[in-house]
C-alpha positions in Angstrom: 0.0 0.0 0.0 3.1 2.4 0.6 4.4 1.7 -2.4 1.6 2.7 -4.0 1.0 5.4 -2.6 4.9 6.8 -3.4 4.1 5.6 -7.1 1.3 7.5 -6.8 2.7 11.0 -5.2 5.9 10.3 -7.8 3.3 10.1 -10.8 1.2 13.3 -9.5 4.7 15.8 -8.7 5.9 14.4 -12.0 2.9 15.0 -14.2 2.6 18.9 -12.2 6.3 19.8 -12.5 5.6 18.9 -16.7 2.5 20.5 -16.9 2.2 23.9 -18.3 -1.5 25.4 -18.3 -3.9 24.9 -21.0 -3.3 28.4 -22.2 0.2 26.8 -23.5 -1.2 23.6 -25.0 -1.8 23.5 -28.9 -5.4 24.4 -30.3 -5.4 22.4 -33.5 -5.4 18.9 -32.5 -4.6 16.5 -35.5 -6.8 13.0 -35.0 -10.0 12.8 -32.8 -8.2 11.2 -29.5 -6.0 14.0 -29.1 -8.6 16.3 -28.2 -9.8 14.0 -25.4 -5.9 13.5 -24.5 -4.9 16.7 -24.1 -8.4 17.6 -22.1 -7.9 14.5 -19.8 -4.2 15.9 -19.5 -5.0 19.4 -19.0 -8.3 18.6 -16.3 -8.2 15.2 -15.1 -5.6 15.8 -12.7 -8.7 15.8 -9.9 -8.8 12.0 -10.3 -5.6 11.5 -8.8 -4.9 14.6 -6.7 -8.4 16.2 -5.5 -10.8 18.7 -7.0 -10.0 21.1 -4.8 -6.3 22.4 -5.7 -7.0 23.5 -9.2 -10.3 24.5 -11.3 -12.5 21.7 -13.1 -12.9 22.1 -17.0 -16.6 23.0 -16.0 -15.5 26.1 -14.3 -13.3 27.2 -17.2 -14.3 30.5 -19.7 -15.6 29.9 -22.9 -12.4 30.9 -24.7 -10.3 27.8 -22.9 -13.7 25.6 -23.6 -13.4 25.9 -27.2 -10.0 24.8 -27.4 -11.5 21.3 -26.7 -15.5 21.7 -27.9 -17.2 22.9 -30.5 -18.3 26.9 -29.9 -22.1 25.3 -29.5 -20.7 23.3 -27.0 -18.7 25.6 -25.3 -21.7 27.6 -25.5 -23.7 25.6 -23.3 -21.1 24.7 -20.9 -20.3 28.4 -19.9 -24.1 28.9 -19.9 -24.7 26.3 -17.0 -21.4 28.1 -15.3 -23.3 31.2 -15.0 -26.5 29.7 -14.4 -24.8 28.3 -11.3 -22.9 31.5 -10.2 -26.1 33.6 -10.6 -28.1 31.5 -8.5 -26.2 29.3 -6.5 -27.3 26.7 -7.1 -26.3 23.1 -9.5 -27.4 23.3 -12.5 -27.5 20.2 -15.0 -25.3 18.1 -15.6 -24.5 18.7 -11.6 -21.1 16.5 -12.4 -17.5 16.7 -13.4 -17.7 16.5 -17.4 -14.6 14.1 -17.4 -15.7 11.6 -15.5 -19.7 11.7 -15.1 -19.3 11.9 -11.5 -19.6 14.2 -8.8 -16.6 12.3 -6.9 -13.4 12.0 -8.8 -12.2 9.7 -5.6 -10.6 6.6 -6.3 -10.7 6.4 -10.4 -8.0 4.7 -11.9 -6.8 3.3 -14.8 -8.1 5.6 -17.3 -8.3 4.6 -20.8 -8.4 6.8 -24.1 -8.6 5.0 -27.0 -10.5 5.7 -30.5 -13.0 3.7 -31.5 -12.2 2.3 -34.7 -13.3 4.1 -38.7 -15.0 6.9 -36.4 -14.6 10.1 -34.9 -15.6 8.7 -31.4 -13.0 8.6 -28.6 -14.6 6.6 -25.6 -13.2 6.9 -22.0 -13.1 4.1 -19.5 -12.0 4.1 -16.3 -12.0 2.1 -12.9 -13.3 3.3 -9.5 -12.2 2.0 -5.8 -11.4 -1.4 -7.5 -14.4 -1.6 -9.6 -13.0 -2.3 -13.5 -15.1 0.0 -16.1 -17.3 2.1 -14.3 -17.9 4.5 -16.4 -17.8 4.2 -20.2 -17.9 8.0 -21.9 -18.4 8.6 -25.6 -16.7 11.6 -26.9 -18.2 12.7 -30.2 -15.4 14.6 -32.1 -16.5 16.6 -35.3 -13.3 18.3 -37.8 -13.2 21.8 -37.5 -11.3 24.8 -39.2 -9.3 25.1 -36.0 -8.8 20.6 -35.7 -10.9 18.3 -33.9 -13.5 19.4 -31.4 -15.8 17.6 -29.3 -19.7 18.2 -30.0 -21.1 16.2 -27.6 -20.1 13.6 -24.9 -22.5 10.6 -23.8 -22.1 9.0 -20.4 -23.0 5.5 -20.0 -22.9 3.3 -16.8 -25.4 0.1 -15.7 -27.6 3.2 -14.5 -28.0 5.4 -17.0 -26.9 6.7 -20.6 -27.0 10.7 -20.7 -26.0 13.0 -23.6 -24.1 15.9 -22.5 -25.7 18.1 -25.6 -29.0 17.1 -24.5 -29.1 17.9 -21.1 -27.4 20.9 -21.4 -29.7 22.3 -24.3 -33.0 21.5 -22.2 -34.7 24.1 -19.4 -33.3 24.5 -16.2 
């Protein structure tokens, strides 16, 4: 358990003291999975070190969004973000986009990979020993500016959401 744990601390310093913000990283991203790389890079730090020491992609402003989504996208995203700073209160999808969650504790093991003769990048990822917890379809779409994501669907044994969707409806 020690060991791991040093592993784990090594990994975190390691990946902070290489990290440069996502101001610096590159906006035109060449295939689909690099889009999803570079967010997962950029934001999914919280897995491993705590959502509390740095800001989640959901709080970010429209102009970092759209290095990663589509400007709809974005769009909607920045919209829920003021909908919850105005009235303090969650708005939808009341989780962390990166890993449909509202707890990033304990998720390991995360997996990027491309699915095949498609612009889909799914995510998978394991949670306080459970394998595949989470699978999350990212839904890439070639832009002027490289690949973008358009919409991300969430699918566990609970439920299948689509970001797009539940961000477009009323709240």
């Amino acid at each position: 358990m020690m060991k791991l744990q040093i592993i784990t601390l090594i990994a975190v310093f390691a990946f902070s003291v290489n990290s440069t913000t996502a101001a610096d990283r590159p906006t035109r991203f060449g295939k689909p999975e690099d889009v999803v790389a570079w967010l997962y890079r950029d934001f999914g730090w919280q897995a491993f070190i705590g959502q509390y020491f740095h800001e989640i992609i959901n709080d970010q402003p429209k102009n970092i969004l759209e290095r990663y989504f589509t400007p709809r996208l974005a769009e909607l995203i920045a919209k829920e973000r003021k909908f919850e700073i105005e009235t303090k209160q969650v708005g939808p999808p009341g989780f962390d986009l990166l890993f449909g969650s509202q707890d990033p504790d304990g998720i390991s093991n995360i997996r990027i990979n491309r699915q095949s003769g498609t612009n889909i990048v799914t995510v998978l990822y394991d949670q306080n020993t459970k394998k595949d917890v989470m699978k999350i379809d990212f839904v890439t779409v070639k832009t002027e500016n490289g690949w973008r994501i358009s919409n991300i669907h969430y699918k566990d044994v609970s439920f299948d959401v689509s970001l797009l969707n539940v961000l477009s409806g009323p709240y």
